[in-house]
N, C-alpha and C positions, 0 to 999 in steps of 0.2 A: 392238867395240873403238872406235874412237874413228872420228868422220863421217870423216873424208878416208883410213880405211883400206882398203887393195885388199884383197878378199877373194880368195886366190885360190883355184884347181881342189881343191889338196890339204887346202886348210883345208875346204873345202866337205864335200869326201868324208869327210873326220874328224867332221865335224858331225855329217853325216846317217849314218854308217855306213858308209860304202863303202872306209874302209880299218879297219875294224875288225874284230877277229875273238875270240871266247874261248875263246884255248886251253889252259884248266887241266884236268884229267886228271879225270870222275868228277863234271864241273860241272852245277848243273840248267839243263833247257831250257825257257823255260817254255811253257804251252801258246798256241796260236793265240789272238792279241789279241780281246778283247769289245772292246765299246761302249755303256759307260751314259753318255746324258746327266745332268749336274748343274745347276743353276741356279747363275746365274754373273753377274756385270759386273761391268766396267771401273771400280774406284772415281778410280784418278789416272791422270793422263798427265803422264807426265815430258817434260823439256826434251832434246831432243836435239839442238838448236843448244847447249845448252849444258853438253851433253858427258855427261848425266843417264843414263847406262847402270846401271842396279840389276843389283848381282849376289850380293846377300848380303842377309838381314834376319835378325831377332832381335827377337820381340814383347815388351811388357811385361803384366802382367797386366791392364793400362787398353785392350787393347788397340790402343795405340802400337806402330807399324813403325819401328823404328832398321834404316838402310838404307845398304850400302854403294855408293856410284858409282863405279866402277871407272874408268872414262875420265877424270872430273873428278879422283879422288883425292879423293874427300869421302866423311865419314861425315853423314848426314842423318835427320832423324826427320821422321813422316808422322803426321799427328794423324788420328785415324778421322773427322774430319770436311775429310780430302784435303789440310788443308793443309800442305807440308813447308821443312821449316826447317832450312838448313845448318847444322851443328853442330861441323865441321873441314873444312879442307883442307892436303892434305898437301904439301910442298915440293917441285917440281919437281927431275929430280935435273939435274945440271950436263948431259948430253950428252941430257935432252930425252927420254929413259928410252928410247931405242935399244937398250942393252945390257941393257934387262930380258931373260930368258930367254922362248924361245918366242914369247912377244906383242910384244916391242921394244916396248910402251911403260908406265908407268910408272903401278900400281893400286892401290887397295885392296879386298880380297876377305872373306876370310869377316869374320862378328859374333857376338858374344855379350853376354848382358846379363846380369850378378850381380843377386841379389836385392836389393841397397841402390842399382841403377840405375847400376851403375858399367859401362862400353860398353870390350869389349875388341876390338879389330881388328886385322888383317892389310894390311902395306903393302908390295908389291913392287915394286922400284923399278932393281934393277940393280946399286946401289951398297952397298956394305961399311956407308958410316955410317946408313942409313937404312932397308935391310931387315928387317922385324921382327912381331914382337907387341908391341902399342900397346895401351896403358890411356888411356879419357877419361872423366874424370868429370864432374857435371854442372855445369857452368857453366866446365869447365880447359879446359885443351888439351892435346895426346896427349903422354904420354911414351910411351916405346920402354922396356917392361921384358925382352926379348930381343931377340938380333939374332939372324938366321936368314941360312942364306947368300945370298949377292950371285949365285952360279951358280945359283940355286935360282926357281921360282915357288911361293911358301906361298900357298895357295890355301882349301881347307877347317878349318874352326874347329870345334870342341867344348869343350867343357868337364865334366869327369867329376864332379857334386857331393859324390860321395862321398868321393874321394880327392883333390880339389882339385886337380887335374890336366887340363891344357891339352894336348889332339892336334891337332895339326896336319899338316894332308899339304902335301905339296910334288908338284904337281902335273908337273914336268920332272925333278927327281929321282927322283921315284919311292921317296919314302917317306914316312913318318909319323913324326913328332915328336912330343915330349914338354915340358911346361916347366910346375914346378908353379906353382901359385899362392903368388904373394909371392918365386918364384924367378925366378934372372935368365940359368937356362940354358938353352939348350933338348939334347934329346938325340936321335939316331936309336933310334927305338922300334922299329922295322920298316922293310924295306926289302926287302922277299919280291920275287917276280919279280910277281908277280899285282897289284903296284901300280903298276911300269912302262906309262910310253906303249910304243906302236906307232908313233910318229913324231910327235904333236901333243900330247895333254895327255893322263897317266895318271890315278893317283889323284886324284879330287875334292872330293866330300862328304866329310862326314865325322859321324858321329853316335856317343855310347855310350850302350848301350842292356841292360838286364839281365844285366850281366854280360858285355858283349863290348862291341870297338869296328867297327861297321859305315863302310862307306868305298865309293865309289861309283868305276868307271874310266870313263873318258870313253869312250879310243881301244876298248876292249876291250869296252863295253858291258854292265860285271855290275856285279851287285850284292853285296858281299863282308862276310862276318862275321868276326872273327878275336876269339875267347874269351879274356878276359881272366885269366891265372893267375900270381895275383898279383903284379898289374902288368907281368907278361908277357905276349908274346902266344902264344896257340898255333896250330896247325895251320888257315889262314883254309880258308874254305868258301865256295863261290861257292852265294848263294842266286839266284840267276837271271841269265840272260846275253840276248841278242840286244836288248838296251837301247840302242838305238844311240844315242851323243850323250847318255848320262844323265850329267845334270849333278847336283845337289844333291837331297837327297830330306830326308824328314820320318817319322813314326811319326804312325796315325792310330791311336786307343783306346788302351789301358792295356797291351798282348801286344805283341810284335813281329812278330805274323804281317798285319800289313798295315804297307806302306810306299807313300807316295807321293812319288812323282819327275819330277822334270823333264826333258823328253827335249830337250836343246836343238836340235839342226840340225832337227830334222821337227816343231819347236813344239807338242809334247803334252805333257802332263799325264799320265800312267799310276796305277794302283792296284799293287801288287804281292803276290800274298796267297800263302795256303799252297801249299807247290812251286813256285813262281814262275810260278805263273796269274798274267797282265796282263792288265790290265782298263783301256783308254781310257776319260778323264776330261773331258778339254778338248785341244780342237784351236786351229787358228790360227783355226778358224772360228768362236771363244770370243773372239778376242783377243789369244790367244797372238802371239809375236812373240821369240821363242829363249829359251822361258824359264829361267831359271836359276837359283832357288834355289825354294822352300816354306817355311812355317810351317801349322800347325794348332793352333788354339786353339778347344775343345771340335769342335764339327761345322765351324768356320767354317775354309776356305783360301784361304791368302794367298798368288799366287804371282806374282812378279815377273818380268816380261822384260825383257828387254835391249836387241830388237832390236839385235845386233852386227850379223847378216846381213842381215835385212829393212830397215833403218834407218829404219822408218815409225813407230812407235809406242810406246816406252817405256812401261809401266805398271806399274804394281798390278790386277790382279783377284782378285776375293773370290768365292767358290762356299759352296754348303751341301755338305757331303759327307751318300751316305747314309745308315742308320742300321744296317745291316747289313756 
């Protein structure tokens, strides 16, 4: 969160796992954590005097990181050759984003990038006039094409190309939104119990993926499918649990049976593969520093930390994933 925040006991234990638990009925466990080293470094190091918390990216095919800072309120792009470039910052709200939900202060989170480079983001903020999904294009500055509610944290981004269709979770609500593209409403999609917190932040990630939209819980530590029938959802399915503090994850290969996730409080990197076998990826002792979201573009991983908790080292690291 931002340098002069207290961390305190219970956010701790949310992080790491120690108030989290999965209890959906019939859920996978997965088996006892590996450990394969990847090759890996630190490409950037973010400013965290000045307030440079990455909690969201969204690659371009150039291999360009368009990056959300959550603390700042900026949306940013990182050129593969490190250097990044504010590209917005968002309006403080009047009370100093106190009454944002959950965090009290005032973010922007998930991103996504349309194929003609148009940068759609997530701004939570507290306030009625300024909580939303935000379009920027290149060289504007962000309109608000929905408002999302003011009691809410909108958190995880997607974009479905098929149906032109915007999910968004709301991480303190505890559900999953809807808002098509070119539309200016958004809808509750879902609201199952399995996307609720346990007392800090529920549903996270957010991705769709072959036919379903997958979604990540923090407090709960799973990883959730929910099949898409026509444009419904049906019956979600916990594809693996004991993730403690998994924040945002990615799709590595062309199947859905490998995901990789960010486990924020205990700063790894995990693999996730068939029956929710985890496979450790990257540790703190990579770099790591609470990381919080992924990309994968062919073998290459781009994963972003935060340092909310640690508050030592903001980054980007880049790894080779295997080929297996």
């Amino acid at each position: 969160m931002t340098t002069a925040t207290v961390v305190t006991a219970a956010l701790m234990a949310a992080l790491t796992g120690g108030t989290a638990s999965a209890t959906t009925t019939g859920s996978l466990r997965p088996a006892a954590t590996q450990q394969e080293a990847v090759p890996s470094r630190i490409a950037v190091h973010f400013d965290l005097a000045k307030r440079q918390t990455p909690e969201n990216i969204a690659l371009s095919p150039d291999g360009t990181a368009y990056v959300t800072f959550a603390a700042a309120r900026q949306v940013a792009m990182v050129t593969k050759k490190g250097t990044t470039r504010i590209l917005a910052t968002m309006p403080a709200p009047m009370d100093g984003g106190v009454d944002t939900p959950v965090l009290k202060f005032a973010l922007t989170t998930g991103i996504v990038r349309t194929d003609d480079g148009t940068l759609y983001f997530l701004y939570a903020s507290g306030a009625a006039e300024t909580t939303g999904l935000y379009r920027l294009r290149e060289g504007g500055t962000p309109t608000r094409v929905a408002a999302l509610p003011a009691t809410g944290l909108p958190n995880g981004l997607a974009l479905d190309e098929r149906s032109k269709t915007f999910y968004i979770t709301d991480s303190a609500l505890g559900t999953i939104s809807t808002v098509r593209l070119g539309d200016h409403r958004a809808s509750v999609w879902s609201s199952a119990p399995q996307l609720a917190s346990t007392g800090f932040i529920g549903v996270n990630g957010v991705k769709v993926r072959d036919g379903a939209v997958w979604a990540s819980n923090l407090d709960r530590g799973t990883l959730l499918r929910i099949p898409l029938r026509h444009g419904r959802p049906g019956p979600i399915k916990v594809m693996a649990e004991g993730l403690a503090g998994i924040d945002d994850f990615a799709f590595a290969g062309s199947g859905d049976d490998r995901v990789i996730a960010a486990l924020h409080g205990i700063s790894s990197v995990v693999r996730v593969g068939p029956k929710g076998k985890v496979t450790t990826l990257l540790t703190a002792s990579d770099g790591l520093q609470n990381p919080t979201s992924v990309a994968v573009r062919g073998r290459t991983l781009h994963v972003l930390s935060a340092a909310y908790t640690t508050a030592t080292d903001p980054n980007l690291l880049l790894a080779t994933l295997p080929r297996h």
